[in-house]
Structures are given as structure tokens and as C-alpha cells.
C-alpha positions as CSV (number, residue, x, y, z in Angstrom):
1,X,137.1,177.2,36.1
2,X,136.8,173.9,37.8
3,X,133.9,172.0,37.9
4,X,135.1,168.6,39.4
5,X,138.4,167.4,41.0
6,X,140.2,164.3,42.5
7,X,142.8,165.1,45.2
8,X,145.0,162.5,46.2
9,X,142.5,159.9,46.2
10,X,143.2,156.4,47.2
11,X,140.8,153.7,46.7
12,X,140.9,149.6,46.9
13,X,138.6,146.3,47.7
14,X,138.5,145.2,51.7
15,X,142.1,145.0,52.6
16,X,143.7,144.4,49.9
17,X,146.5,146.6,47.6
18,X,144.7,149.7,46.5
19,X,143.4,149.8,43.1
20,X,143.8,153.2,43.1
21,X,146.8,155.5,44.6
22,X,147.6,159.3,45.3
23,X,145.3,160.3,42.1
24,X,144.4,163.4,41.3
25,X,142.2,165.0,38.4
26,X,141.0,168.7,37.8
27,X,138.4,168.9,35.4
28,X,136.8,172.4,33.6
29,X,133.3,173.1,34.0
30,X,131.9,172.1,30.5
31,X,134.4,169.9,29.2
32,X,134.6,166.8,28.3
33,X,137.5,164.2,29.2
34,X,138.0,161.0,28.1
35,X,139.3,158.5,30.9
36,X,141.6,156.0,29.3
37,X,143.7,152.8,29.7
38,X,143.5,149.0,29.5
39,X,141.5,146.8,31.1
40,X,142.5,146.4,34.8
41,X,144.0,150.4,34.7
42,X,141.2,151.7,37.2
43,X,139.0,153.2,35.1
44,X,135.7,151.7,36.6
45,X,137.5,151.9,40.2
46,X,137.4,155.5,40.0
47,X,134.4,156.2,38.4
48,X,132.7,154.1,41.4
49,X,134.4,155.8,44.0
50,X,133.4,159.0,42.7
51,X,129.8,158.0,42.5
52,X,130.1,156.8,46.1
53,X,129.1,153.1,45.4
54,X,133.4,152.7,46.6
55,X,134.7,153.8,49.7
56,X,137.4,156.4,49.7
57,X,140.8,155.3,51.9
58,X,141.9,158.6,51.7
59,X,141.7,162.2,49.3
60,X,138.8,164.4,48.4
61,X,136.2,164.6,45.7
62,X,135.2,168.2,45.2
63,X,132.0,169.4,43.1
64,X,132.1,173.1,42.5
65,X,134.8,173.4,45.2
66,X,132.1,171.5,47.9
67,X,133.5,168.4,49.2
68,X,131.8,164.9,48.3
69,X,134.0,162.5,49.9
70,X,131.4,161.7,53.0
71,X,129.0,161.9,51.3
72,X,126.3,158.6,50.3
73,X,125.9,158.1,46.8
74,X,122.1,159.3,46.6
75,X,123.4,162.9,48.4
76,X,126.2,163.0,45.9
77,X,123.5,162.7,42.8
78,X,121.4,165.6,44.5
79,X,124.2,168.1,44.6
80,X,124.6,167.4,40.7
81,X,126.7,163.8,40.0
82,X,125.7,161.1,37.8
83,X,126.6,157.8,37.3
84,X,125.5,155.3,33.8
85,X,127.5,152.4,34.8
86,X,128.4,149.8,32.4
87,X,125.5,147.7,30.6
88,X,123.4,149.2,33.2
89,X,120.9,152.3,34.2
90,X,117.6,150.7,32.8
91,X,114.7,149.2,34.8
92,X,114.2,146.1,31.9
93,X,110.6,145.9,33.2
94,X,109.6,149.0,32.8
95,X,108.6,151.0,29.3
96,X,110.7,153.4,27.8
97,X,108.4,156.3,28.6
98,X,108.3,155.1,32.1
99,X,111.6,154.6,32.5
100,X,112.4,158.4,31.8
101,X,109.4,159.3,33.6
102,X,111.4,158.0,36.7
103,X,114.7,159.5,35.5
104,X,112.8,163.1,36.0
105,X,111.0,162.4,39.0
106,X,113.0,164.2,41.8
107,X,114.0,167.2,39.6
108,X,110.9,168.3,37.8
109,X,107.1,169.7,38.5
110,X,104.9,167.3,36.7
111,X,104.2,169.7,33.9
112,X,108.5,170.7,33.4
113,X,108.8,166.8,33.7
114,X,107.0,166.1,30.3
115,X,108.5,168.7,28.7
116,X,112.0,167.7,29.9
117,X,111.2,164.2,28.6
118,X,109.9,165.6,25.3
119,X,113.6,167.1,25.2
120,X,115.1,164.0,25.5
121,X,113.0,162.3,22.6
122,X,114.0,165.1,20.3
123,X,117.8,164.0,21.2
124,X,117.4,160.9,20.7
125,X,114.9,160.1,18.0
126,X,115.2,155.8,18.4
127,X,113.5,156.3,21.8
128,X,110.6,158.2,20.6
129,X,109.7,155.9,18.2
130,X,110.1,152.5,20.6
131,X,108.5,154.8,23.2
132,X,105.7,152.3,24.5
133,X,108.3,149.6,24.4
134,X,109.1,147.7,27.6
135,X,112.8,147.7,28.5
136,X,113.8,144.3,27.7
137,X,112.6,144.4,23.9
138,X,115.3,147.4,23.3
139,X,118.5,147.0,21.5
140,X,121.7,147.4,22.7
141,X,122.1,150.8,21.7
142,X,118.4,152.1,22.4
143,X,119.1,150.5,26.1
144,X,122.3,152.8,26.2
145,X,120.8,156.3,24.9
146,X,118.0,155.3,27.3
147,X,120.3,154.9,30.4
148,X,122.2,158.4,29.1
149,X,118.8,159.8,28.6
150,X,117.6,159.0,31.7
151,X,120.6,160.6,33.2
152,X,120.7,163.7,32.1
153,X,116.8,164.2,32.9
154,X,118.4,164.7,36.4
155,X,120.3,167.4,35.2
156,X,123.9,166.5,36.5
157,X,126.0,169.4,36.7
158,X,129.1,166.3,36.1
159,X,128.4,163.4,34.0
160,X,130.5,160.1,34.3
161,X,130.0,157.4,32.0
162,X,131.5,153.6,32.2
163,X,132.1,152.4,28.6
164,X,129.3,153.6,26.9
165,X,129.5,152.1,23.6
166,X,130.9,148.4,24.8
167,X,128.9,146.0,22.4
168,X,127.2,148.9,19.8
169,X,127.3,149.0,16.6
170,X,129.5,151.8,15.3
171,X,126.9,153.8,13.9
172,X,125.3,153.4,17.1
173,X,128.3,154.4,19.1
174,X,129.0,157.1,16.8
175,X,125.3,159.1,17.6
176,X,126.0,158.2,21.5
177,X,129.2,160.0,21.3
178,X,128.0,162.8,18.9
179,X,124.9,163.6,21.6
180,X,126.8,163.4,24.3
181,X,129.5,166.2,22.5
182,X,126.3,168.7,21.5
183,X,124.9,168.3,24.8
184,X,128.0,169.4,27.0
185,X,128.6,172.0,24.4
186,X,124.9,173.4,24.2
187,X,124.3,172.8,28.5
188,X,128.1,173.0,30.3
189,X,127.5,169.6,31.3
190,X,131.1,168.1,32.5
191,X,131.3,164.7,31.6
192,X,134.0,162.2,32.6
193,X,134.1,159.7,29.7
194,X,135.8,156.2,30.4
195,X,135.8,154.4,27.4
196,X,137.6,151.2,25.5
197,X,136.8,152.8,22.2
198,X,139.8,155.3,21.9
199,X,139.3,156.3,18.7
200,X,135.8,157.9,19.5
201,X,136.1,158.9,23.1
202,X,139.0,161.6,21.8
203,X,137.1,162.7,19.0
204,X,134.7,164.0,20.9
205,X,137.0,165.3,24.1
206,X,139.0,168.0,24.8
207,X,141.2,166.2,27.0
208,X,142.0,162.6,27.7
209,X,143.4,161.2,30.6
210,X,145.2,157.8,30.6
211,X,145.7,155.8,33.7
212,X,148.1,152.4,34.5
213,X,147.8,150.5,37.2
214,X,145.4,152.9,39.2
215,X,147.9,156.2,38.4
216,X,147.9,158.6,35.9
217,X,150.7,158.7,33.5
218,X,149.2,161.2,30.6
219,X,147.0,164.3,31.0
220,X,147.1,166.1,27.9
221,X,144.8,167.6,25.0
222,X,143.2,165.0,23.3
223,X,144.7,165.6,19.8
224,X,148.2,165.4,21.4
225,X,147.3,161.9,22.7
226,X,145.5,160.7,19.5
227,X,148.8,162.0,17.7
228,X,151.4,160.1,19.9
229,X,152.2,156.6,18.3
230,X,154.8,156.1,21.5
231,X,152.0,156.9,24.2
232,X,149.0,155.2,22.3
233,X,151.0,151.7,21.6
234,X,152.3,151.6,25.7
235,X,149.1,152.2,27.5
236,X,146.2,152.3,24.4
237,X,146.9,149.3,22.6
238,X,146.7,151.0,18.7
């Protein structure tokens, strides 16, 4: 069953060339698919214009078959999208209680809101213990898990994420990836997964889906793809 799907879409900056042309993704409710390809291939592009914060030229977004497209990018996260953009998603002057405090606010009674923050300390065990700790003070990875964390206290029936583990550690990238896997398993969140690190982005996907140059030019399981020297060394760079 489909959970999320591009059609056609065609997206670009003012009037120039468009960044994006004619693509199209279908994604299964509850999967999880890793978005692929060097730097300059789309990848942020699309995950921008999905949130809304890019203007469409022309094709459909569809969430659960309704269509997105028109929609602003604060209507698009009420009907169940999320966006945790690059480097970004915390409020630096705010504590890391607070900050997930505010992640909950629009989707949770006051007393389902501390228990669904409770939840997310219990998946991510760093944030629990810097809990008092003002947003600025927090590493590169507990500022990640905090952004993710403070996404899914939304409850997003679609996930996208923009290169989640540039700059962590690999240990830290590593439990990023791993919660993110148990999560979509244990919730049927759908998570779009753009990622430089190819290695861990298909480890913990079912699918991966490479783009060049704003098109698609490999949709397949992500074993095949890890599995294909020819594919990986033209558009992956290992």
C-alpha cells in the first residue's frame, strides 16, 4: 500500500534550469528508503519541495492518496509530513526538555505530552541524561537525535530526513540509524532517508533510490544496490 508518492514533479530556483524534472517516487506505508546520489544530484531539492519550503513547477505530492502540492508547509506537517533538515531542527537557546516540549505541543493533551516525551527519552538515552542542558552545549550527535526526536513527537505519518549523520561520529551515526530502523518497524512510520553515508543508509532500508542530475536512474531493493559494483562506482562513489 502507498503511503507517499511523487508524480511527475518538476522543481528549480527562480527562473532558472530545473533542479528537478518529471520525477516520480511511490513509497510503501512503513518502509524505509534511502534517497541517494552525489552532491548536486537533487537530493535536498526534493526533500524541500516535498516539505513545501520549494515551490512545485509542475506534478503532485500525494499523502495517503490526498494531494499536498498546494498546500503551505505548516498544513502539509498537520496532515502527517516532517521535515529534519540538515544541521538543523533545534532551537540552540532553548533546553533539551523544552525543546521537545515544543516538538509535542500541537499534537498532545498536556498529560499524553509528558508521556510522549518520556518515550522519546527511553529512545534515546543521551538526551535523558543532558536533559536540563540548553541547546548550544549539546554535541553533534545529541543535537541530531534531538532534532529526530523532536520530530517524531509530532507523530508524522512520513518522515524525511536530510543527511542525518553528516559530521557524527560513527557510533553515533550508527544508534541514529538503528532508532530510526526500530521505530518505522515498531510505528509504520515511512521515512524518506537522504543520506551521504551509503553504507548505513542501505543497511537500515528496504529500498534505495539513486538520483543524477535531479532524475532517477535506480529504484531497486537495497541489497541489490549495495551488491552492484557497476551502479555504486557511477552514481555512489565506492
Amino acid at each position: 500500500m502507498s503511503a507517499f508518492a511523487v508524480e511527475d514533479l518538476t522543481v528549480g530556483y527562480g527562473d532558472g534550469a530545473p533542479v528537478i524534472e518529471g520525477l516520480g517516487i511511490d513509497v510503501a506505508a512503513g518502509a524505509v528508503v534511502a534517497l541517494l546520489g552525489a552532491n548536486g544530484a537533487g537530493k535536498t531539492t526534493l526533500l524541500r519541495a516535498l516539505a513545501g519550503l520549494e515551490p512545485a513547477r509542475s506534478g503532485r505530492i500525494l499523502l495517503g492518496g490526498r494531494d499536498l502540492t498546494a498546500l503551505s508547509p505548516e498544513d502539509r506537517v498537520r496532515r502527517g509530513l516532517a521535515l529534519v533538515p540538515e544541521g538543523r531542527g533545534v532551537v540552540v537557546e532553548l533546553t533539551v526538555e523544552e525543546n521537545l516540549r515544543l516538538g509535542g505541543l500541537w499534537r498532545h493533551r498536556p498529560r499524553a505530552r509528558r508521556a510522549a516525551v518520556e518515550e522519546m527519552y527511553a529512545l534515546f538515552p543521551p538526551l535523558e541524561r543532558r536533559r536540563d542542558a540548553a541547546g548550544h552545549t549539546l554535541s553533534g550527535g545529541e543535537r541530531q537525535m534531538l532534532a529526530l526526536a523532536r520530530a517524531l513527537l509530532a507523530r508524522p505519518e512520513v518522515l524525511l530526513l536530510d543527511e542525518p549523520s553528516l559530521g557524527l561520529a560513527p557510533q553515533a551515526t550508527a544508534q541514529l540509524l538503528g532508532v530510526l530502523r526500530d521505530t518505522a518497524a515498531r510505528t509504520g512510520l515511512t521515512v524518506l532517508l537522504a543520506e551521504q553515508n551509503v553504507t548505513g543508509a542501505l543497511s537500515v532500508a528496504q529500498r534505495g533510490v539513486v538520483l543524477s542530475l535531479g532524475a532517477v536512474v535506480a529504484d531497486r531493493p537495497a541489497a541489490e544496490l549495495a551488491a552492484d559494483p557497476a551502479l555504486r562506482h557511477a552514481y555512489l562513489g565506492f
